[in-house]
N, C-alpha and C positions, 0 to 999 in steps of 0.2 A: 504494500500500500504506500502511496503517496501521497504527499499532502502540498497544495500550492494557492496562494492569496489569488482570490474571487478577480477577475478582471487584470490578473497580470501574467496571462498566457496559460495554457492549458486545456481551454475550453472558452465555454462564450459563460461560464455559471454567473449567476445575479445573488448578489446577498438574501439570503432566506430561502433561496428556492433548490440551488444550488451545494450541495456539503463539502466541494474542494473536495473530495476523496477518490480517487479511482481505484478499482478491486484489480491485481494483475492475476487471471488465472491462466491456464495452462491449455484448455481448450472451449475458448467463446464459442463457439458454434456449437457444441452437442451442453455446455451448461445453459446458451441463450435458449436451446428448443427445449430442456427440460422446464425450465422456468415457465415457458411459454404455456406447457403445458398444465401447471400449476394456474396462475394467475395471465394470461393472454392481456388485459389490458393493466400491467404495470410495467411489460415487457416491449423496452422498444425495438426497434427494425435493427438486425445486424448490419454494419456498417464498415468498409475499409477503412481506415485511417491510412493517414499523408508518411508513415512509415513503414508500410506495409502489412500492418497488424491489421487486427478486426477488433471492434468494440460494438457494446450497446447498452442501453442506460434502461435505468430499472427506477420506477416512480413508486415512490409510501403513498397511502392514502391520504396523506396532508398536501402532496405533490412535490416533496422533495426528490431529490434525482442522485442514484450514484452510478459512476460510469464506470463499466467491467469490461476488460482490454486486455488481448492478448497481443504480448508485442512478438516482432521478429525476432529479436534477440535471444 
């Protein structure tokens, strides 16, 4: 996990909505469609990132967001 301040690169997050955390797991695509399966609308669209990883964000019921991101590395 990593942690980085709201609006100074990492994401587009907005104070409140946003928790600055991204989860790194090992494989986004078989843990995004299990999630999916569980709750479908907390679970957002898998998504390339600009490093070659895949990520997708997962919303609480308050509408906070944490983004789960498997990198290349």
């Amino acid at each position: 996990m990593c942690l980085y301040v709201v609006g100074m690169g990492g994401g587009d997050g907005q104070p409140g909505g946003d928790s600055g955390i991204h989860l790194a797991v090992g494989d986004a695509k078989g843990l995004s469609r299990r999630r999916k399966e569980r709750d479908p609308k907390a679970v957002g669209k898998l998504e390339a990132s600009d490093d070659g990883g895949m990520f997708f964000m997962v919303t609480d019921p308050e509408g906070n967001k944490l983004k789960i991101m498997q990198s290349t590395n």
